[in-house]
N, C-alpha and C positions, 0 to 999 in steps of 0.2 A: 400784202397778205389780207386776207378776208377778216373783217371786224369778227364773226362766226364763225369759230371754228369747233364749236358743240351746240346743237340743238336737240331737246326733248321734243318728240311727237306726242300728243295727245291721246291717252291710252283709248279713251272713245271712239278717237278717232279710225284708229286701227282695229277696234274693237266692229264699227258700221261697215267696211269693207275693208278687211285687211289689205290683201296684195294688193288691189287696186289704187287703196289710199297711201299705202307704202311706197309703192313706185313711184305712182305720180306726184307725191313730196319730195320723195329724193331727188327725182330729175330734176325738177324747179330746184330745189336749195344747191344742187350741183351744180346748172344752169349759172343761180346767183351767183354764184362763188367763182365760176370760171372770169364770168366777165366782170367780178370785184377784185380778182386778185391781183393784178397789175402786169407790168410786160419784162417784169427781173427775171431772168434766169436763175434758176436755182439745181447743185446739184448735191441734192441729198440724197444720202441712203439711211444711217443708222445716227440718231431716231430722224423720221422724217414723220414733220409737224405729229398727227395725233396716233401717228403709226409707229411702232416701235422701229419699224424698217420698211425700205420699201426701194424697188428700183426695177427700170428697163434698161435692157441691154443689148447687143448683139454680138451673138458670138460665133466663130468659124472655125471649122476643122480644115485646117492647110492641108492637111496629107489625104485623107479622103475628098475635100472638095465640097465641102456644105455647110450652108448658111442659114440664119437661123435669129429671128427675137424672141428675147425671154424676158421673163419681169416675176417680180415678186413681192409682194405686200405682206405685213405679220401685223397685227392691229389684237385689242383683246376681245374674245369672247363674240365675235360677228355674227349675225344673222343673216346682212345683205351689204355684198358690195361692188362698186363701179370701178374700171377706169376708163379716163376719157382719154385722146391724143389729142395733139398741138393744137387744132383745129377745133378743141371743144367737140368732140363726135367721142360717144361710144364705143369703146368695142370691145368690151368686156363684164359682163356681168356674172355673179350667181345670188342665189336663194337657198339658202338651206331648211330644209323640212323633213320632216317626222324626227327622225332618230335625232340626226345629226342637228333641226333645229333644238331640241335638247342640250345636246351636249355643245352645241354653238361651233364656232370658225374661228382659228387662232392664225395661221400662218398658211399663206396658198402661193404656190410657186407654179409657173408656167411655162411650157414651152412651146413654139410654135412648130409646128412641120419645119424640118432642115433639106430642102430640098438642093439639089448639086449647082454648082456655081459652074461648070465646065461641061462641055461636051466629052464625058467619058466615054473614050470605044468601045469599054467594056462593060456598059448601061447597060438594062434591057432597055425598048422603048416606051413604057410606061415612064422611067425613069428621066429617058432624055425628052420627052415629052414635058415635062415638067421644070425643067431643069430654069435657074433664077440667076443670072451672070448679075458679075458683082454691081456693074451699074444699072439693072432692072430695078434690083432689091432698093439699091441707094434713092433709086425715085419712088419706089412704093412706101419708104417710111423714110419721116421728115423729123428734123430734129426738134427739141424744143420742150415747154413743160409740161407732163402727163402727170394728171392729176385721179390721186386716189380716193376711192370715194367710200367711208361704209352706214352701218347700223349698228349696234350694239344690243347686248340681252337689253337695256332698259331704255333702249328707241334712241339713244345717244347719237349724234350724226357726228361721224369723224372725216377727215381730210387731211391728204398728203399730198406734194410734188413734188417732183425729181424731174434731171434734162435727159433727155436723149441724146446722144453726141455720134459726130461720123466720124470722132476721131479712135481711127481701127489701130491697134498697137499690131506690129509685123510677127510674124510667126518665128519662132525661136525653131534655130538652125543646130546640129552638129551633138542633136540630141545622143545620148550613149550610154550602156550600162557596162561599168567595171567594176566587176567585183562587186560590190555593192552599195557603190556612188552612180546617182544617175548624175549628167554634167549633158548641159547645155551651152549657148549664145545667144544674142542677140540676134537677131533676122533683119532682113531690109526688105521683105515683100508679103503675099499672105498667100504663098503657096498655089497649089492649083487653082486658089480662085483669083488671081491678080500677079503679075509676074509684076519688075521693079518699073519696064519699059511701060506696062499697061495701067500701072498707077500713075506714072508721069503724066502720063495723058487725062487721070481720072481729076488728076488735082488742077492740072494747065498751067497756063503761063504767068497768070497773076493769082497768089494765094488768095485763099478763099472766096474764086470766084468759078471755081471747080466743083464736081462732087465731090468731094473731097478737099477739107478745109486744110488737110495737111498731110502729109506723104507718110503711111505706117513708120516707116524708118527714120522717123522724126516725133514720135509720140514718146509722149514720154511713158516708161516703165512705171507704175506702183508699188507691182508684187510678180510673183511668179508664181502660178499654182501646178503644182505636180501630184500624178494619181499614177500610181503603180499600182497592177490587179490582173490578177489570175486570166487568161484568157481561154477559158472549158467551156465544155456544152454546155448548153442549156438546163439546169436542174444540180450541175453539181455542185455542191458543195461551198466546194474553194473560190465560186464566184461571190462569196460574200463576204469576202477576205479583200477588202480594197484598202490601200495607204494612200493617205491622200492629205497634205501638207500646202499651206501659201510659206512664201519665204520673201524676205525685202528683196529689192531689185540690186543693191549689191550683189548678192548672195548666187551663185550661178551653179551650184552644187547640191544637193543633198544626199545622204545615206541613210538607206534604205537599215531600219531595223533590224537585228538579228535573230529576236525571237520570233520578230514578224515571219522574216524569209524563213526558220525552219516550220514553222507551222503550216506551208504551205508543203511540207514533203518534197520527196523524190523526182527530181526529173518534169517538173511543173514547165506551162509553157505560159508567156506572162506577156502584157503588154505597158508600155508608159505613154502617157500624153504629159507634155509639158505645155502650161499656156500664159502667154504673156498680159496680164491685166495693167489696162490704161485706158484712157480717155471718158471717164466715168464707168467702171465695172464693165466696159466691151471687153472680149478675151477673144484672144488667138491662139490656136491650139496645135500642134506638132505633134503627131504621133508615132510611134515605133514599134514593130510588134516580131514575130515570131523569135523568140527570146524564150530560152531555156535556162531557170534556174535550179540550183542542189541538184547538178548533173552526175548519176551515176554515172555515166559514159557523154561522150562531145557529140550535144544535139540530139540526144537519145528522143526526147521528145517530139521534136519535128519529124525523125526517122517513123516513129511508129505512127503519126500523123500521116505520112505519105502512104505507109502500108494501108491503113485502115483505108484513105480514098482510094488507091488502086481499088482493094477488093471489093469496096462499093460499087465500081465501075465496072466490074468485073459481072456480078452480082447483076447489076442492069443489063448488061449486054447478053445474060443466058435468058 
């Protein structure tokens, strides 16, 4: 670790050119800091070093098919902050100004474009045009320490690092709602984006000398996070009625509230993602949807779903 991990800027300094003398102090003390911190891996999230929290991850939807890094830093009161990757490179910055430098930067969460992992037949081609199979991705981002960088209201210089890992936890299988326990399993692949045969190949023959330092269905579990939520148009309502719950890895069950589920009314159409967290905050996610709860009648929902697209269709063809 960095002998410095607070530094004051020189209010003059900032005062003769701000942005300019601001950035190019940060980069340098960044710079110092990358190549003073030594070559430990570290994987912190909550607190990490002078950030209350901080972490990268990668995370994938098995049942749609898309991949996806995210990261998130919470630090007090920020002005200006960095992160670097493995490699000491940039690639994230901001600045806050007018209002918001005001009222300063507390917690910034990120996500990157989730583009599809598979050749969907059912893509448009903008979509397959774009599309990132799971060992593209695995070579565009490299594991290792991403380090946080900020400023504070009174020029304070903060820092954080956390690891990036490719160890992917497998997608949770056999997902299901009864009644009003959703219940899951363990997984052994990551769904549309890697079947069990095509991870064999990702890891190879001698561990960790693959993309892959170890086979999803050998990662270990942390938690399980489950999000049960209204699945409506756009603008109603009931879409801001989400449950959403981690549980220990024992735990393969949870039930669903009872004041929760009636407050969502009659004849609601719902969907659950359940995702498997391991290998440093990566998550695997399983989703299930066209699910009708507080059923006047069996699927009433989905029926009057089908009605309304018929007549849409109906509607474009005159």
């Amino acid at each position: 670790m960095a002998a410095f991990l607070t530094y004051r800027i020189p209010r003059e300094e900032i005062q003769m050119n701000p942005q300019n003398r601001l950035s190019q102090r940060l980069l340098a003390l960044a710079t110092a800091m990358l190549f003073s911190a030594g070559l430990t891996t570290v994987n912190a999230t909550e607190p990490c070093d002078d950030f209350g929290e901080c972490k990268v991850l990668i995370e994938i939807n098995a049942t749609d098919g898309d991949i996806g890094f995210h990261f998130l830093m919470d630090g007090d009161n920020l002005i200006r902050a960095m992160l670097f990757n493995e490699k000491h490179k940039r690639i994230f910055s901001y600045v806050a100004r007018r209002e918001l430098r005001e009222q300063f930067v507390t917690e910034t969460f990120v996500e990157s474009a989730e583009p599809l992992c598979w050749p969907d037949p059912e893509a448009d081609e903008d979509e397959l045009e774009d599309v990132v199979l799971l060992e593209d991705f695995l070579d565009l981002w490299s594991t290792g320490d991403y380090h946080f960088f900020g400023i504070g209201e009174d020029w304070e210089f903060s820092h954080g690092v956390t690891a990036l890992t490719k160890e992917l936890p497998a997608a949770p299988i056999n997902v299901a709602l009864t009644g009003s326990v959703i219940s899951w399993a363990a997984g052994v692949d990551l769904g549309k984006c890697a079947t069990q045969g095509e991870l064999d190949d990702l890891v190879g023959e001698v561990v960790g000398e693959g993309d892959l330092p170890i086979h999803p269905k050998d990662v270990m579990v942390d938690a399980w996070e489950v999000v049960f939520e209204p699945d409506v148009d756009d603008g109603d309502p009931k879409g801001a009625f989400v449950y959403s719950v981690r549980v220990p890895t024992a735990q393969l069950s949870v039930t669903v509230p009872a004041d929760y589920l009636a407050s969502l009314g009659l004849d609601t159409k719902v969907k659950i993602e359940v995702g498997a967290i391991g290998g440093g905050d990566n998550a695997t996610f399983t989703e299930i949807f066209d699910i009708c709860v507080n059923e006047s009648a069996p699927n009433l929902c989905l029926v009057e779903e089908e009605e309304e697209e018929e007549e849409a269709e109906e509607d474009e063809d005159e």
